[in-house]
C-alpha positions as CSV (number, residue, x, y, z in Angstrom):
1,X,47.2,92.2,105.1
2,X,43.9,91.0,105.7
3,X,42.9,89.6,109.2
4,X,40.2,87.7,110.8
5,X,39.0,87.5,114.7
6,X,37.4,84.1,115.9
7,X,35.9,84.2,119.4
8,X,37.4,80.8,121.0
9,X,35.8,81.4,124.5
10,X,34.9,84.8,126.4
11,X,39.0,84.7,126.9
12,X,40.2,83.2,124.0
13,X,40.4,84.3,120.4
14,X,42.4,83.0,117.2
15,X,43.9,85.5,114.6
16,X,43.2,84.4,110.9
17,X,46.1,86.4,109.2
18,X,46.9,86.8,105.5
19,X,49.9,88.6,104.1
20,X,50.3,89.7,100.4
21,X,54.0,88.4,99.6
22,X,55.0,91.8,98.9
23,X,54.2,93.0,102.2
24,X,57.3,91.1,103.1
25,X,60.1,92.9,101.4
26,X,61.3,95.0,104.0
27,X,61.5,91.3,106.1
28,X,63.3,89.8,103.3
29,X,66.0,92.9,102.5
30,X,66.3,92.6,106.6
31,X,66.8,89.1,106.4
32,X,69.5,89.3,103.2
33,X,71.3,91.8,104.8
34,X,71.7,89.7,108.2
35,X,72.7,86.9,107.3
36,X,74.8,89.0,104.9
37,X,76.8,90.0,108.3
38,X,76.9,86.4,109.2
39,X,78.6,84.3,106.5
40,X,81.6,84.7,103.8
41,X,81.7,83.2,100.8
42,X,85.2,83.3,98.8
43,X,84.9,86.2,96.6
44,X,82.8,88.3,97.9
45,X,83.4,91.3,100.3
46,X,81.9,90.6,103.5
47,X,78.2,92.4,103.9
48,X,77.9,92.5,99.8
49,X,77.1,88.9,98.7
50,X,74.6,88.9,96.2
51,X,71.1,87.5,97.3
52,X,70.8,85.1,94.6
53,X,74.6,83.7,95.7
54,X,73.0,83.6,99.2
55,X,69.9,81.6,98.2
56,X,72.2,79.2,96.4
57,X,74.9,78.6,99.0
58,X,72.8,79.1,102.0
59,X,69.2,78.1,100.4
60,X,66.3,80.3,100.3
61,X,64.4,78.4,103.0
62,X,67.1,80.1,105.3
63,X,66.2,83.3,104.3
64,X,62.4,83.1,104.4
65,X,62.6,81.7,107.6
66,X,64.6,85.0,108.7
67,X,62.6,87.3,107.2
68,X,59.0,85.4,108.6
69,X,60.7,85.6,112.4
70,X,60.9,89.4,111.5
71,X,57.3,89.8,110.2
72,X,55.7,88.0,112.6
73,X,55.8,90.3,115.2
74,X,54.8,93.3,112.9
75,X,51.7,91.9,111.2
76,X,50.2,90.2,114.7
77,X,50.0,93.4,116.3
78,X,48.2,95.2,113.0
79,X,45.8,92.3,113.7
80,X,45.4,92.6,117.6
81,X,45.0,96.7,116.6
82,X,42.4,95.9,113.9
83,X,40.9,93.9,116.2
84,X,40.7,96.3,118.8
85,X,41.7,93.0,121.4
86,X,43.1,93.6,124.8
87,X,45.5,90.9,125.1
88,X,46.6,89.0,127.6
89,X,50.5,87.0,127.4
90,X,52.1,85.9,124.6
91,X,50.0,84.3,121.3
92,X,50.5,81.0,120.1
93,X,51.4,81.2,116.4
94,X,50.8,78.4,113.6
95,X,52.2,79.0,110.2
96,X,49.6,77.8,107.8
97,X,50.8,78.9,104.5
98,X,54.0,80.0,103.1
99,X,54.3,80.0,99.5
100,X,57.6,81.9,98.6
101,X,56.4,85.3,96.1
102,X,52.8,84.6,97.1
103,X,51.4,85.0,100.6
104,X,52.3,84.1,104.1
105,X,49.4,82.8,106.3
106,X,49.3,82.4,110.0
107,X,46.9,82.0,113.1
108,X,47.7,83.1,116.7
109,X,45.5,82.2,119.7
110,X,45.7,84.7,122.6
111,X,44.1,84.9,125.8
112,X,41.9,88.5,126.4
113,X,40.3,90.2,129.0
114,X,36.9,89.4,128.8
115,X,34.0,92.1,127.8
116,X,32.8,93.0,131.2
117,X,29.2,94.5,132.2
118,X,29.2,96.7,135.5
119,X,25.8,96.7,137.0
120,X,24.7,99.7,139.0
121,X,26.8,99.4,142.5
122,X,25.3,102.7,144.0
123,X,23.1,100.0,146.0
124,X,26.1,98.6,148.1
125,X,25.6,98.4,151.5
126,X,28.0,98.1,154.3
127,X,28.5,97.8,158.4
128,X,31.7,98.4,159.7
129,X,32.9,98.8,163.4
130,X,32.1,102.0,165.1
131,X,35.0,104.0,166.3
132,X,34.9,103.8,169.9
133,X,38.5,104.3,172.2
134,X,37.8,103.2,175.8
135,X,40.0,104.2,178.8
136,X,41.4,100.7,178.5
137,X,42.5,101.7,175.3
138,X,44.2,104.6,176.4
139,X,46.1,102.9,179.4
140,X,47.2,100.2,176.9
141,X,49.2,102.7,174.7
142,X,50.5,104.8,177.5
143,X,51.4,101.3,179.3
144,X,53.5,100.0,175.8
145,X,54.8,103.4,176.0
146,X,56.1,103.2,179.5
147,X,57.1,99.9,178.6
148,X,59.8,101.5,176.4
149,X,61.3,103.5,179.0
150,X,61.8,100.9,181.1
151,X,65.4,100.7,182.4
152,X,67.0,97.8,184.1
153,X,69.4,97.1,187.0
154,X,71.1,93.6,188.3
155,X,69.8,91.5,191.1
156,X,71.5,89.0,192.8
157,X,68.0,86.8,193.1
158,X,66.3,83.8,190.9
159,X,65.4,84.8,187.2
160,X,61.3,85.0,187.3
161,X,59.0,87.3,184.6
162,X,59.7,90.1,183.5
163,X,63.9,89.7,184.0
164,X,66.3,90.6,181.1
165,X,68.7,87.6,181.3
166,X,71.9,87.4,179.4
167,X,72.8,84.1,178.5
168,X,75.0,81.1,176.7
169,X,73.0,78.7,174.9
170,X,74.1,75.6,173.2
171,X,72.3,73.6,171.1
172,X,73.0,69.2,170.8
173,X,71.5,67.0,168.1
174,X,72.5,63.1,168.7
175,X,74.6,64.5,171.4
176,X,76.7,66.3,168.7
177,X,77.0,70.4,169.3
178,X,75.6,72.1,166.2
179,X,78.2,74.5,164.1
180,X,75.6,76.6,164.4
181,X,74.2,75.9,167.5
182,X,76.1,78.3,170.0
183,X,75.2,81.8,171.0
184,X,77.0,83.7,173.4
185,X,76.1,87.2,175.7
186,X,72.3,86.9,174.0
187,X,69.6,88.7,175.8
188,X,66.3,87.6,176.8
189,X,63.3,89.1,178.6
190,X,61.8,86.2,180.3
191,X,58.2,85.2,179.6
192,X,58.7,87.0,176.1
193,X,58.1,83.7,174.2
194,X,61.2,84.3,171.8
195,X,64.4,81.5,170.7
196,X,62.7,78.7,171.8
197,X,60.0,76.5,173.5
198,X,60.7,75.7,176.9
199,X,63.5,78.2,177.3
200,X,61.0,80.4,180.1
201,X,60.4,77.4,182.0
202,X,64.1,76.3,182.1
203,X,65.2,79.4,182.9
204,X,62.7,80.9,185.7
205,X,64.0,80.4,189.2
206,X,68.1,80.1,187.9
207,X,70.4,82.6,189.5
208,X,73.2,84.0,187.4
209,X,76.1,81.6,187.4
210,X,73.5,79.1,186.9
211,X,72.8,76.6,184.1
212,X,70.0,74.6,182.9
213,X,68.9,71.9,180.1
214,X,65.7,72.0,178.3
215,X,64.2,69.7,174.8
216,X,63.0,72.1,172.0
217,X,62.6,72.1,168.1
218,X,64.7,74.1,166.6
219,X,63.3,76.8,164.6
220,X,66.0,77.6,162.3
221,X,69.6,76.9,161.6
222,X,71.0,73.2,159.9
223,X,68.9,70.9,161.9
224,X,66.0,72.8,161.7
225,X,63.0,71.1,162.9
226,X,65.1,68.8,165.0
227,X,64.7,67.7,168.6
228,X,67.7,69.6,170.4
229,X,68.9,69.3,174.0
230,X,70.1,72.8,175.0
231,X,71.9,74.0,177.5
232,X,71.3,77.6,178.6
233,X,74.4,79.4,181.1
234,X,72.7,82.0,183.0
235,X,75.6,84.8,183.2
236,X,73.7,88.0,184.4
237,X,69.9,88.9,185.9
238,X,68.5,92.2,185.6
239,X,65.4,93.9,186.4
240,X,63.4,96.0,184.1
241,X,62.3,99.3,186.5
242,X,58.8,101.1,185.0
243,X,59.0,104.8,185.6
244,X,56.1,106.0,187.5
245,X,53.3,107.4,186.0
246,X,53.4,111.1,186.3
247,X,54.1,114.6,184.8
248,X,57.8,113.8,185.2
249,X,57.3,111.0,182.6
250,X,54.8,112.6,180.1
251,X,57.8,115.2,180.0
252,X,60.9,112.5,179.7
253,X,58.8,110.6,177.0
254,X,56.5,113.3,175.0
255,X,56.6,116.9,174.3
256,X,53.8,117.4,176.8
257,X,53.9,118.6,180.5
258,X,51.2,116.8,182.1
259,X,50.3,113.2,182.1
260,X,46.7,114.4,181.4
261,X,47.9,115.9,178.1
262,X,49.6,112.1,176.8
263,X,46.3,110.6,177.5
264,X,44.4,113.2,175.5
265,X,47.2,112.7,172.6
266,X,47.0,109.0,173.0
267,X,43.0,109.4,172.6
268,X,43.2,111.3,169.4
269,X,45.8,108.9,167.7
270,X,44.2,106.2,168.6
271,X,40.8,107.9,167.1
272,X,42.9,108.4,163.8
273,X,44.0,105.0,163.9
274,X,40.7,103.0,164.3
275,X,39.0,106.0,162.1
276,X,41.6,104.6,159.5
277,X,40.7,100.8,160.2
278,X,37.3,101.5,159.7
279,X,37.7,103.2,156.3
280,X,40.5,99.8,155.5
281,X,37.2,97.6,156.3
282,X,34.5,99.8,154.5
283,X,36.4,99.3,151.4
284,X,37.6,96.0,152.0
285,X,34.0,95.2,152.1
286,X,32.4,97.4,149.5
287,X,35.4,95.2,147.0
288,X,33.6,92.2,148.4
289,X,30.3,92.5,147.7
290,X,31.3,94.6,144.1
291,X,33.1,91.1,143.3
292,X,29.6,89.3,143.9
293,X,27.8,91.9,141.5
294,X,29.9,91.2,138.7
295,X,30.1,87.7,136.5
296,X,34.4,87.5,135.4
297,X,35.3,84.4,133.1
298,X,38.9,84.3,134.0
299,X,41.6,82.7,131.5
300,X,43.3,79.3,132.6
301,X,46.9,79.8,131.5
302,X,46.4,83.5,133.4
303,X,45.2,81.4,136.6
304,X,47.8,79.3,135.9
305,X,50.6,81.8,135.7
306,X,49.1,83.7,139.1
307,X,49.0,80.4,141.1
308,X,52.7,79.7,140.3
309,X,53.6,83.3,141.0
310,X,52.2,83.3,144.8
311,X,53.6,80.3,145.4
312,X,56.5,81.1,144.0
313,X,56.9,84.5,146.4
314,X,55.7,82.3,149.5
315,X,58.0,79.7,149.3
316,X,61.1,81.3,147.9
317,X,61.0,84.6,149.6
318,X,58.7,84.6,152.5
319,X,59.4,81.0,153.8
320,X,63.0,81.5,152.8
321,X,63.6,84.5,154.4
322,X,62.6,82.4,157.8
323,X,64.4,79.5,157.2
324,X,61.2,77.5,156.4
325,X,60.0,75.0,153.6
326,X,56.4,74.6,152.4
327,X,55.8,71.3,154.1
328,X,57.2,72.9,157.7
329,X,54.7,76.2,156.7
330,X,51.4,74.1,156.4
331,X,52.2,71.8,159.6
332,X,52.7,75.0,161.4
333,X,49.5,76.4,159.5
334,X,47.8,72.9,160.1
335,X,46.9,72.8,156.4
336,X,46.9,70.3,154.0
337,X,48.5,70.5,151.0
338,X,45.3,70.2,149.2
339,X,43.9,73.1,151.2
340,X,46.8,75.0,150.6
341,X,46.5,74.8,146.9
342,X,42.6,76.0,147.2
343,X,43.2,78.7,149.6
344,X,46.0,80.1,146.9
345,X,43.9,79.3,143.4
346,X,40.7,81.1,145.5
347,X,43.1,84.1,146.1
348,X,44.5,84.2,142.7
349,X,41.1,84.1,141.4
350,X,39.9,87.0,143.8
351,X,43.4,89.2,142.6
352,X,42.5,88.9,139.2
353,X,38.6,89.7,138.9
354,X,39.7,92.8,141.3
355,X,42.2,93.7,138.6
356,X,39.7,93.5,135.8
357,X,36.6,94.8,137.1
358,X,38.2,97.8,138.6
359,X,40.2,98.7,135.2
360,X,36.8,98.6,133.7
361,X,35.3,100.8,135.7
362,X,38.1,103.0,135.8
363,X,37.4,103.1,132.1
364,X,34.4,103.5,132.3
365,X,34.1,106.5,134.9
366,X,37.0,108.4,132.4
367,X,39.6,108.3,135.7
368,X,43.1,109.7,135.1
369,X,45.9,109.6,137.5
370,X,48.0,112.8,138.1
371,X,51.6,113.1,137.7
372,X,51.1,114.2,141.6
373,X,49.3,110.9,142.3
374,X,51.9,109.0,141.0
375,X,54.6,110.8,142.7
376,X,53.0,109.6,145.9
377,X,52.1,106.7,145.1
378,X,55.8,106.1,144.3
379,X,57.3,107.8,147.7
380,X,54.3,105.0,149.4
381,X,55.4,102.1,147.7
382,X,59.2,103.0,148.1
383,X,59.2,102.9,151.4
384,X,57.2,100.1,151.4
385,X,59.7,97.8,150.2
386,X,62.6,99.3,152.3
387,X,64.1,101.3,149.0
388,X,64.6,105.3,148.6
389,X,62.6,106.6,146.1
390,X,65.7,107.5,143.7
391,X,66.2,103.8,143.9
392,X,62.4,102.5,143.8
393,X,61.8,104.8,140.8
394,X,64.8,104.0,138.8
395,X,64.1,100.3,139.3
396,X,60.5,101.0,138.1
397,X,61.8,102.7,134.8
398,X,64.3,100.6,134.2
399,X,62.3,97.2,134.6
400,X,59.4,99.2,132.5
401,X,56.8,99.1,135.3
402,X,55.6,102.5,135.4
403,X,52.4,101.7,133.2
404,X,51.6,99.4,136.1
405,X,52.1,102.0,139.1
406,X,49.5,104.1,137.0
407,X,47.3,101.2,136.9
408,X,47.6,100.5,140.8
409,X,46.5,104.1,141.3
410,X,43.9,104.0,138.8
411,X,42.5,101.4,140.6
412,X,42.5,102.1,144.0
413,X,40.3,105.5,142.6
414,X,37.7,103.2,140.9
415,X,37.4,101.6,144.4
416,X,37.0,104.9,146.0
417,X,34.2,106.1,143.4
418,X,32.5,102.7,144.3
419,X,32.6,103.0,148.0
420,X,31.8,106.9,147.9
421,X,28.5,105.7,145.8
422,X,27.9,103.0,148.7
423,X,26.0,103.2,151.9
424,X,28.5,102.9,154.7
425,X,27.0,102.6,158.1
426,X,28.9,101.5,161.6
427,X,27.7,98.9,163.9
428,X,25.5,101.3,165.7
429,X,23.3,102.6,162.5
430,X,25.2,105.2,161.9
431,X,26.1,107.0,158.7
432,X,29.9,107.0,158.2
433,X,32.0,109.7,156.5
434,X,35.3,108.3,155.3
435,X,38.2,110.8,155.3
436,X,39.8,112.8,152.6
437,X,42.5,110.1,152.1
438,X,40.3,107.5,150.8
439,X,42.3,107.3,147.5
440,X,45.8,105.9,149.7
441,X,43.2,103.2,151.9
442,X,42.0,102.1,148.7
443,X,45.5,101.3,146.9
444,X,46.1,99.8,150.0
445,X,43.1,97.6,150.0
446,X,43.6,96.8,146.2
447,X,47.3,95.8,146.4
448,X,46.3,93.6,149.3
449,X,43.5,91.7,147.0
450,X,45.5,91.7,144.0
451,X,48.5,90.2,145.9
452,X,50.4,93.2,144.8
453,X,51.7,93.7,148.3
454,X,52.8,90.5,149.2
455,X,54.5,90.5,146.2
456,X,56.4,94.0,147.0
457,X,57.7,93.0,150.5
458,X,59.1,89.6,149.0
459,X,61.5,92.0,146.2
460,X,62.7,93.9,148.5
């Protein structure tokens, strides 16, 4: 077999292929014995016609045809190998030749990754918020978790904010009830800003026992995005009681003994947290500016194929999961169509180069991922996307993705070599050390740019 590369574009190449006739035989005795299996012919045992009677009853065009379908395959990856070509999708082949006991000829265009040229990114420089938690901070979190202890008890007074109502609600379109449109014994915290628009101000000052009517869209259901009158029974009002602020409740709702003690906790998780937002941003923009460095021709039918993919996701798994269509998501958004389409081709584009440069680098710097990386990596995205890990990791061998989990980690350590070479400083000048878990940020940060994580929560 002789073979021939022709750069098309920096993402494009055609295969020149040439195969000695004889080269085929395995192809051919494959293709005999197939259609072999396939066909009788009246004297013959089935599985032992001759293949000269085949060529004559069935014609010999048959059986090259077979045995080229069979080769094909075969000889274009020799070609790719001997080419040493990272491909990208599936070729698209042209028979040029086929002269039967001579040579078989063929071209295959293919999109590659493109030869990429990292520049020296050890001058990256970054700001990112300082870690600062106030006091407000810390009565915030103690407040939300008050807030879960509340308890409530009935009132024979006027529903105002704050109340946990149970109520009837029915919904009219065209004065018709909805199938759907009636709920029964559902609770709602006034002033919460859940169901609808217009149910706080309809319900505020209405005793239980009392009804009232309000106009709202519907957000959901068979007349979604309707005008609907609904009527809402008011059939119980309760108020939510804070417990006080003390030692008593630092000890009902932690394992501590003072209130003194929660706050300190509160501080220190709340350091961690913002310590951990900070690293999310260093990184998030150290991949920014390493984007800029770095020139990425990026192939169309790739672009192509990753635009239709995230809308694909949006619209059939996000937006249907909330009972939305596209058009109702960019009203909402207050996008146009137009916009929409840039904001997702920009975002593709940005997924992609991320994808290429850092497999390049992490080619480049010789990184490996352990089978202790992966491991975690798997028990991370596992849980993730709502799954065990018994069941995340016998969906990822069975669909064959585990080459692509080693990639994901792979990459999120090229982003960590990138931003540990980088100069990270917070918004008051000051150096900043980012934490030993830098690798798990930076898969983070990675799947988020490549899409990846979008894409997860949609499967699952």
């Amino acid at each position: 077999m002789k073979s021939a590369v022709e750069t098309l574009n920096p993402t494009r190449v055609r295969l020149t292929v040439e195969v000695p006739f004889e080269e085929l035989k395995d192809s051919l005795d494959a293709a005999y014995k197939k259609i072999n299996q396939q066909v009788t012919v009246k004297g013959f045992r089935k599985g032992k016609i001759p293949a000269r009677v085949i060529d004559q009853r069935f014609g010999r065009g048959a059986v090259l045809e077979e045995a080229v379908n069979d080769a094909l395959p075969k000889f274009y990856t020799e070609a790719v190998n001997e080419g040493e070509l990272n491909v990208l999708g599936q070729p698209e082949v042209d028979i040029t030749e086929l002269k039967d006991g001579e040579l078989l000829a063929f071209t295959a265009e293919v999109d590659i990754r493109p030869t990429l040229e990292i520049p020296d990114y050890s001058g990256i420089e970054v700001e990112v918020d300082a870690v600062a938690v106030s006091d407000e901070d810390i009565e915030k979190s103690v407040e939300q978790l008050r807030e879960r202890f509340a308890s409530t008890s009935p009132v024979e007074r006027a529903a105002q904010d704050g109340d946990v109502l149970t109520l009837d609600l029915e919904a009219k379109v065209d004065g018709e009830v909805l199938e759907d449109g009636v709920a029964k014994g559902v609770s709602y915290t006034v002033g919460s800003g859940e169901l609808l628009d217009g149910i706080d101000e309809a319900v505020k000052g209405v005793e239980a026992g009392g009804t009232a009517t309000f106009t709202s869209e519907l957000k959901g259901g068979s007349a979604q995005g309707k005008e609907a009158e609904v009527k809402v029974d008011v059939t119980a009002v309760a108020a939510r009681e804070l417990p006080e602020l003390d030692d008593d409740f630092a000890q009902l709702a932690s394992e501590f003994d003072t209130l003194d003690e929660l706050k300190a906790d509160s501080a220190k998780r709340l350091e961690q947290m913002k310590k951990y937002d900070q690293a999310t941003q260093a990184q998030e923009k150290v991949l920014e500016e390493l984007l800029k460095l770095v020139e990425v021709p990026i192939p169309e039918k790739l672009l192509e194929d990753e635009i239709n993919t995230r809308k694909h996701n949006l619209v059939n798994h996000q937006l249907g999961q909330m009972g939305l269509d596209l058009a109702k998501y960019l009203e909402i958004q207050g996008k146009s169509e137009e916009e929409f389409d840039a904001e997702t081709k920009e975002q593709a584009e940005k997924g992609i180069k991320t994808q290429f440069i850092l497999d390049e680098l992490v080619n480049k710097e010789k990184l490996n991922v352990s089978q202790e990386e992966l491991t975690e990596h798997l028990m991370r995205r596992a849980q993730s996307s709502g799954m065990s890990p018994d069941q995340f990791a016998q969906a990822v061998v069975e669909g064959g993705q585990v080459p692509m989990l080693v990639g994901e980690v792979a990459r999120g350590k090229a982003l960590a070599v990138v931003v540990e070479a980088a100069t990270v400083k917070d918004s008051n000048g000051e150096a900043v050390e980012l934490d030993d878990d830098e690798d798990e940020t930076a898969e983070t940060v990675v799947a988020e740019a490549e899409g990846t994580e979008a894409a997860e929560k949609t499967e699952s």
